[in-house]
ZALUM-51459 format. One record per residue: residue in three letters; x, y, z of N, C-alpha, C in turn. Coordinates in steps of 0.2 Angstrom, whole numbers, plus 5000, padded with zeros to 4 digits. Example, Ala and Ser with C-alpha at 12.3 -4.5 7.8 and 13.67 -1.06 7.14 Angstrom:
residues 2
ALA506649725039506249785039506649845039 SER506449895035506849955036506450005039 
This chain:
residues 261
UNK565052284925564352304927564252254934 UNK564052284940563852244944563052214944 UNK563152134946562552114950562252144957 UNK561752154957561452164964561052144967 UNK561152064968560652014969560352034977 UNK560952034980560752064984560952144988 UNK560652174992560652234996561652254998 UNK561952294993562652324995563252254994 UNK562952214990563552144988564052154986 UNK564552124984565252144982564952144974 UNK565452174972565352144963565152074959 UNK565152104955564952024951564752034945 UNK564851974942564851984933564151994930 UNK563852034927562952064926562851994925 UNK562351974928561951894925562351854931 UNK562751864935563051804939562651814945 UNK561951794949561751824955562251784962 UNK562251834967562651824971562451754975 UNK562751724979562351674983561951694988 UNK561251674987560951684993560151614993 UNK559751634997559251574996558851594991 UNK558651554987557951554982557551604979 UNK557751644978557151694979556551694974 UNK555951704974555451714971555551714963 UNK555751784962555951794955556451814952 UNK556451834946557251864947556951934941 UNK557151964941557152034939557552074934 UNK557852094929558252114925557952184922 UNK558452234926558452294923559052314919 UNK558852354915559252364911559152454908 UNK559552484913559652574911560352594909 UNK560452644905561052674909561052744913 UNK560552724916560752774924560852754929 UNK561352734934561552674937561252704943 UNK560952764945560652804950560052754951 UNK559652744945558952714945559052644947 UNK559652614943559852534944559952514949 UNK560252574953560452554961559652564965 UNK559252614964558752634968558152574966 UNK557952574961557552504959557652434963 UNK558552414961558852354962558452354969 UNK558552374974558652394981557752384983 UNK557352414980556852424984556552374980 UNK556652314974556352264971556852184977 UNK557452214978557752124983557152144992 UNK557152204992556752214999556052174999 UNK555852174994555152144991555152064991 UNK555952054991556051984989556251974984 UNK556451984978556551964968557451994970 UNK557751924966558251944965558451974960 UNK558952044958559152054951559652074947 UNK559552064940560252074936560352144933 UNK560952184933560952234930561252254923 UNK560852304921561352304914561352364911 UNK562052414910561952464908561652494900 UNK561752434895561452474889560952384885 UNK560752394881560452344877560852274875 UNK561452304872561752274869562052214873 UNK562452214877562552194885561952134888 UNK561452174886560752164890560452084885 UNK560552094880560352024876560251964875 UNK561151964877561351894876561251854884 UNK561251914890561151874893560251854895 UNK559951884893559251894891558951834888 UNK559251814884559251754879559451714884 UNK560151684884560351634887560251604893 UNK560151664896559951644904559251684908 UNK558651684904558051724905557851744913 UNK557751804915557551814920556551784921 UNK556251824924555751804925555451874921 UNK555651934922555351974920555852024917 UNK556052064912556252154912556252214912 UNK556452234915556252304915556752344911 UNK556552404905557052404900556752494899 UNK557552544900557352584898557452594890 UNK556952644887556952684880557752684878 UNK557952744880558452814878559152784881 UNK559552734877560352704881560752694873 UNK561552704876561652704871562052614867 UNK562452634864562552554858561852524857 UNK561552514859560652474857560252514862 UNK559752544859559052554864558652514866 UNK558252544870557852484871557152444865 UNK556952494862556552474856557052404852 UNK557652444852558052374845558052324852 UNK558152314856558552274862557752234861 UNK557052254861556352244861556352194855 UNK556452214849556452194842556752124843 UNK557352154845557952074843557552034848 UNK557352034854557251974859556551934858 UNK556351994853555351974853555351904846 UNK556251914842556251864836556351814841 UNK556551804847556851744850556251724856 UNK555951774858555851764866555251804866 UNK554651794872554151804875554151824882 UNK554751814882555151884891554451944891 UNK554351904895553951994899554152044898 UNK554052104894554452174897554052234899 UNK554252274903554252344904554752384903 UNK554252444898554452494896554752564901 UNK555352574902555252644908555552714901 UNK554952754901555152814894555252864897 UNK555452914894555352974895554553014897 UNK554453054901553853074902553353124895 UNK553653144891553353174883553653124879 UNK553753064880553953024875553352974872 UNK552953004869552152964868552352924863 UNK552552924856552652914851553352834854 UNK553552844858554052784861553452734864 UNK553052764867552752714871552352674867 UNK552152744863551552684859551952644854 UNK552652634852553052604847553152544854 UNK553352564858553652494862553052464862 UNK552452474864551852434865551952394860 UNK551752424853551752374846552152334845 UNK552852334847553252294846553052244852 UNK552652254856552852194862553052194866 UNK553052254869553052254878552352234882 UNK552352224886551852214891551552284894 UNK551852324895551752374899552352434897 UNK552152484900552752554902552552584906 UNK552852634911552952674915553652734913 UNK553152794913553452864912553852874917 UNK554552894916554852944922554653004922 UNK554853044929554752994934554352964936 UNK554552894941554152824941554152824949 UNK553352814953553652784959553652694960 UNK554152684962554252634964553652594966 UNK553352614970552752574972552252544964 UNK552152604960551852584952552152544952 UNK553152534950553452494947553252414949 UNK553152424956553052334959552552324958 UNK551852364958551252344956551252314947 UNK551552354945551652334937551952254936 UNK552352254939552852184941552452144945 UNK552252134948551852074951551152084947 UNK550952134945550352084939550552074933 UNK551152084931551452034925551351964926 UNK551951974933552151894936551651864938 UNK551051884939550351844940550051804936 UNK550151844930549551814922550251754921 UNK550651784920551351744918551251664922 UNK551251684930551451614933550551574933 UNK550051604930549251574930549351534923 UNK549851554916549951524911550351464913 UNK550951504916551651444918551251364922 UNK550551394927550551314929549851274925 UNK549651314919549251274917549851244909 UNK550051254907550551234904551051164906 UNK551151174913551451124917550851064918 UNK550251084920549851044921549651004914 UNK549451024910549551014905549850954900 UNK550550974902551050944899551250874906 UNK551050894910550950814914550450764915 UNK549950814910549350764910549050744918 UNK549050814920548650814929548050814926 UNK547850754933547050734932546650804934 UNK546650864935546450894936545950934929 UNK545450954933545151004924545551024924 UNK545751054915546151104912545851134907 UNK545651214905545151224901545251204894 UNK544751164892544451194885544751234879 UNK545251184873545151244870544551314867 UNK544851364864544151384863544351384853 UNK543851364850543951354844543351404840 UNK543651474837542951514834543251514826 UNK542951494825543151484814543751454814 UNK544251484812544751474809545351484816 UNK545151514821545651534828545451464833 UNK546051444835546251404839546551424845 UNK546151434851546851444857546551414863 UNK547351384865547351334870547751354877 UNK547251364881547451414887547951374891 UNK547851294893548151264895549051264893 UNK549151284885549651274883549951324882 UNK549451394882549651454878549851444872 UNK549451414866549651414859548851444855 UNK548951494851548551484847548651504838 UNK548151474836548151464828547751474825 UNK548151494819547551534813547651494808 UNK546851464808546951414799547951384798 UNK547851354806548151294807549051324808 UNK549051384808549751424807549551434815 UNK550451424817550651454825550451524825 UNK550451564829550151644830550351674838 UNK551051684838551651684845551451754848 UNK550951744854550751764857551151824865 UNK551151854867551351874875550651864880 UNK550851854887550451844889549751894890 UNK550051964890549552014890548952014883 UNK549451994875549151964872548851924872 UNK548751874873548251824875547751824878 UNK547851844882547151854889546651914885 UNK547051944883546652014876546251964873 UNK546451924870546151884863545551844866 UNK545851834871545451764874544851784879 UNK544851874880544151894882543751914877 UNK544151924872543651944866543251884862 UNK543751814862543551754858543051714861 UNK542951714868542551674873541951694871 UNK541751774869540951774868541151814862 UNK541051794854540951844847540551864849 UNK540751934844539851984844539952024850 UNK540152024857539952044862540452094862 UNK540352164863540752224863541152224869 UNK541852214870542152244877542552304876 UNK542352334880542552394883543152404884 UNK543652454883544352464886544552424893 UNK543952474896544052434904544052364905 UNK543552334903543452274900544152224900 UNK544452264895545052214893545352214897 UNK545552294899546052304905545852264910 UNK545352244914545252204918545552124916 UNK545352124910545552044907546252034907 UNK546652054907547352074906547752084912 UNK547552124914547852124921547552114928 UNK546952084928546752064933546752094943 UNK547152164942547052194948546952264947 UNK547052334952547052364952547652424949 UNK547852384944548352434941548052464937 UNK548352534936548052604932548452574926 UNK548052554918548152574913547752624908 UNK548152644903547652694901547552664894 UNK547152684891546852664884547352664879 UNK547852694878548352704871548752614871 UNK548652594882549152504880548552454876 UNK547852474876547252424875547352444870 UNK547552504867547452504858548152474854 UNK548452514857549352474854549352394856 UNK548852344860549052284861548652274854 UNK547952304853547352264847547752284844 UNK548452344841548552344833549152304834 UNK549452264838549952224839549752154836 UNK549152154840548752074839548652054831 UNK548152124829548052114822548752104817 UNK549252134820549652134815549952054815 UNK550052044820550351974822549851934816 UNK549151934818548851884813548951894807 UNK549051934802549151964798549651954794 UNK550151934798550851874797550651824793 UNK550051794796549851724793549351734790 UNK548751794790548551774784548251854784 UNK548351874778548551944777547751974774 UNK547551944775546351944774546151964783 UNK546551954788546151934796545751994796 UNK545251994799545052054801544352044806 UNK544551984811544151944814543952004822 UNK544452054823544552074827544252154826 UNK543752194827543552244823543052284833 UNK543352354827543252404832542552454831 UNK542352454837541752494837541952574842 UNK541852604836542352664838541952704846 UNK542252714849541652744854541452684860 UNK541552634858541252554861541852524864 UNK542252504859542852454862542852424857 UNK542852334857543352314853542752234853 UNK542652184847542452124848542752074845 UNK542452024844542951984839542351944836 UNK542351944830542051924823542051854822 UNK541551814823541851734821541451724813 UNK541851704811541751704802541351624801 
């Protein structure tokens, strides 16, 4: 598999990027159609973001694990591991950002990727332009958690918010942890920013849009089945640890609130 860190480079071992200056971010695709891997790869180094290639999941894992990009991009339908198993296995170890790329009548994939954990998808065909907008609002909430976490953990004199404490829920935006009746609850970024508009004000209904805005903070087009697949994500996760939760309740027609007991 070649690397493509950068634009027409010699070869190189997937996960090894070529030498060149620092780049911003790094990027890991992961298709087997090496048509998209080249055309992606290409118009994401032009942007600036260096990236790794990789034609099937299985391939894609271990270096996923060992050497984490900043973000992935990860098709459905590839063969030895798909992308949903490639999802499952990384989501036991890892909180990697990912994007979904599915098939365009693949409903029942998107809304399974959701559940399991991705951050986002985009249908083939994709243009390229969506894909960056997708990717730079990921990498946005991701690096607004990355420095409150760092500030944090240096005990910068600067404010740091507030945890927010409703009953039995703990979350601490500074550190990105939160807890239920004292048990960890392993959040994704999009995750969290979900919980933490609903937990700031109990009682107060938000709307789809609402969240979408919370979540993603610009002008990206989400449509309502990511805002429903991230709440039945979230519930589930809580659910883990105490199999009663039901702090998160839906107002059919309204949106979504959260319940402090």
């Amino acid at each position: 598999m070649q690397n493509a860190s950068a634009p027409h480079s010699a070869a190189q071992p997937a996960g090894q990027p070529v030498a060149q200056d620092q780049p911003r971010r790094t990027i890991a695709l992961v298709d087997d159609d090496r048509n998209i891997l080249t055309t992606v790869s290409i118009a994401l180094q032009t942007e600036g973001f260096a990236t790794r290639l990789y034609t099937d999941g299985d391939n894609a894992l271990k270096a996923l694990l060992d050497n984490p990009p900043d973000l992935a991009v990860c098709d459905i339908k590839m063969p030895r591991m798909d992308g949903l198993e490639l999802l499952r296995r990384l989501r036991e170890q890892s909180d990697l950002p990912v994007i979904f790329l599915t098939s365009k009548d693949d409903e029942a994939d998107e809304a399974l990727g959701l559940a399991m954990g991705a951050d986002d998808y985009i249908a083939k065909p994709f243009s390229q332009r969506l894909l960056l907008a997708r990717i730079r609002a990921i990498l946005r909430r991701s690096e607004i958690v990355r420095r409150d976490i760092v500030a944090a953990d240096a005990e910068a004199p600067e404010a740091l918010p507030d945890p927010i404490r409703r009953g039995r829920l703990v979350m601490d935006p500074a550190r990105h942890v939160v807890t239920w009746n004292d048990k960890l609850v392993s959040l994704t970024v999009t995750e969290f920013l979900i919980l933490e508009a609903l937990a700031v004000r109990p009682g107060v209904v938000r709307t789809r849009d609402q969240l979408m805005n919370a979540a993603y903070h610009d002008d990206v087009f989400v449509d309502d089945r990511t805002i429903d697949s991230h709440i039945k994500r979230l519930r589930r996760k809580f659910r883990t640890v105490d199999s009663q939760f039901s702090a998160i309740e839906t107002l059919y027609g309204a949106g979504y609130s959260y319940s402090e007991e």
